[in-house]
C-alpha atoms as one frame of an Amber mdcrd trajectory, in Angstrom:
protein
   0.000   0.000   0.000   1.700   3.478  -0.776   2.198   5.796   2.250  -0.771
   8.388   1.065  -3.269   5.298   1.236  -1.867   4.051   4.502  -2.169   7.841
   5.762  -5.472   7.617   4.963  -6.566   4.437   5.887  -5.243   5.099   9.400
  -7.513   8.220   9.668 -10.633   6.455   8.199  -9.927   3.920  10.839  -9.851
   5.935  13.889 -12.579   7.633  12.798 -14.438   4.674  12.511 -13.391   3.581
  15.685 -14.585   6.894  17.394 -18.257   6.494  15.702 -18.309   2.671  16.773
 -17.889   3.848  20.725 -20.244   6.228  20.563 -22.615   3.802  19.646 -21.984
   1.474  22.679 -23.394   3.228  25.100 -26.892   3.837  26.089 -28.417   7.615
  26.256 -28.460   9.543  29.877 -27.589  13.033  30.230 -24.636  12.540  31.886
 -23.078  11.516  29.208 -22.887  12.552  25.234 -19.999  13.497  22.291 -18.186
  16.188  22.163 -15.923  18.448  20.666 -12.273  19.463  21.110  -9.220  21.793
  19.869  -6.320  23.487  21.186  -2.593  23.843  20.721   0.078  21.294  21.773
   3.923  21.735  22.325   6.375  18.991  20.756   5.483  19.140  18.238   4.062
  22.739  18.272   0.696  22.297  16.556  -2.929  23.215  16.237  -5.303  20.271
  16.644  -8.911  19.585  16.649 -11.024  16.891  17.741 -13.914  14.580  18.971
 -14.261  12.699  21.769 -17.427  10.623  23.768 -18.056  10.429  27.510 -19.066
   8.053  29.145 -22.252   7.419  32.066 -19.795   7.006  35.478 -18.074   3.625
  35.579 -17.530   3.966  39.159 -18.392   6.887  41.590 -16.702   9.869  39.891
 -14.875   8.302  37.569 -15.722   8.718  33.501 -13.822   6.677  30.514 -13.419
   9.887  27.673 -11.810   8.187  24.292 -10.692  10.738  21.937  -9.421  11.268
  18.959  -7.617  14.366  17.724  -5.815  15.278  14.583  -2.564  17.798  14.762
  -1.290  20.539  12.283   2.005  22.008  12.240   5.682  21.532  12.487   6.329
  19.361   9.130   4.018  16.964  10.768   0.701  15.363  11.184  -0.523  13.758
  13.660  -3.456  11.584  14.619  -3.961  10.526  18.495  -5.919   7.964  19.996
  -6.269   8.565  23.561  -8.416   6.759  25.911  -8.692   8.424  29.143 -10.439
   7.861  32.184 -11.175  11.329  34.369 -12.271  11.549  38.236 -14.777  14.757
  38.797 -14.096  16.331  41.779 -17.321  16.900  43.603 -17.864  21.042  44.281
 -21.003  22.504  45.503 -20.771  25.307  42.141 -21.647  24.682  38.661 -18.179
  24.128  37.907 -16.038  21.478  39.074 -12.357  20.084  38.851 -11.328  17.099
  36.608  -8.017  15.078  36.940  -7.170  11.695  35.151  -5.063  10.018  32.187
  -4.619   7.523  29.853  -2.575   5.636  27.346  -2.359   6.635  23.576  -1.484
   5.300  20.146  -0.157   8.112  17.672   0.299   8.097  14.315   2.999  10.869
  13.216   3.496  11.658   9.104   6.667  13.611   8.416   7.303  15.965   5.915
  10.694  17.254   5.799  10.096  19.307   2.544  10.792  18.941  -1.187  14.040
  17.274  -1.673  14.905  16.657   2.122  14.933  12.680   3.546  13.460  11.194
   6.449   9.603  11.981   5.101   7.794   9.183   6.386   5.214   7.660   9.288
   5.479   6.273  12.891   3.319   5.135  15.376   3.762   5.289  18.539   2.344
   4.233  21.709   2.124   7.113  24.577   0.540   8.024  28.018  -1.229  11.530
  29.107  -1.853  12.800  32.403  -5.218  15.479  32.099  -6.052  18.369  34.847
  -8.941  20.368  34.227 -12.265  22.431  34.720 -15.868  21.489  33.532 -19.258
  23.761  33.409 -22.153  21.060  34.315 -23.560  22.776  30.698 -20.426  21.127
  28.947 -17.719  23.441  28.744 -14.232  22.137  29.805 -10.879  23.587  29.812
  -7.866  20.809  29.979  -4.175  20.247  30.161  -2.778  17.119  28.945   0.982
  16.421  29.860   2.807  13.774  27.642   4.300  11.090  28.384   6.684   8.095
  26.448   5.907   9.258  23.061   2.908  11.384  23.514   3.156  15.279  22.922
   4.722  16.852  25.668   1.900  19.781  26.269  -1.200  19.855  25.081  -3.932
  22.831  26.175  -7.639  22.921  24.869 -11.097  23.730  24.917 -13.513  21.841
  24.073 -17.747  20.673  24.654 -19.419  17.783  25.496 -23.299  17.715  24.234
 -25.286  16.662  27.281
């Protein structure tokens, strides 16, 4: 398979993936899809994404899978991340999130016309996610990289409830 087809392939896949879990699970307003985008660090990029959460598995705690696709530095990648978060209980419409997660990510190269060492990698990876949630569906979050993950990632994003 040439690399464009792979590239794509891998992309159609995930997102395929993504759909198929947010199928699994049965509707409650606790739960829904959701949105994402923000900028990460290492490589520097712009990235945008989807994600589903989950009904509580246990107490507090939430399984989020997400999937986001990064822009920027000679370099695209594609993360599959499935985190679990703990909500912090708070007595305010906001409240405090902290959790992780491992990740696969797929990483295209492109070191420009006439340059070597274009090519893809995949990579497996663990994040570590702080953040704060509006019960409406807002959420602010910082992911920090591990292994082979980006180091930094911050974002915004919405979960429909």
């Amino acid at each position: 398979m040439s690399p464009m087809k792979n590239w794509m392939a891998t992309r159609v896949n995930f997102f395929l993936i993504l759909v198929a879990l947010m199928g699994l699970a049965a509707p409650a307003a606790a739960q829904g899809p959701g949105v994402r985008g923000g900028v990460s660090v290492d490589p520097d990029q712009v990235y945008i994404g989807g994600h589903y959460e989950t009904t509580p598995l246990i107490d507090r705690l939430y399984f989020r899978p997400n999937i986001e696709l990064g822009l920027g530095d000679d370099v695209v990648t594609t993360a599959f991340n499935m985190e679990f978060i703990y909500k912090f209980p708070t007595r305010t419409d906001w409240r405090l999130f902290a959790g992780g997660g491992p990740a696969v990510n797929f990483y295209n190269f492109d070191n420009g016309p006439g340059r070597r060492g274009d090519g893809t990698e995949t990579e497996g990876g663990f994040n570590f996610v702080f953040g704060a949630e509006h019960r409406d569906g807002l959420f602010f979050e910082a992911k920090v990289g591990a292994i082979d993950s980006p180091d930094v990632k911050f974002g915004v994003g919405w979960t429909f409830r």
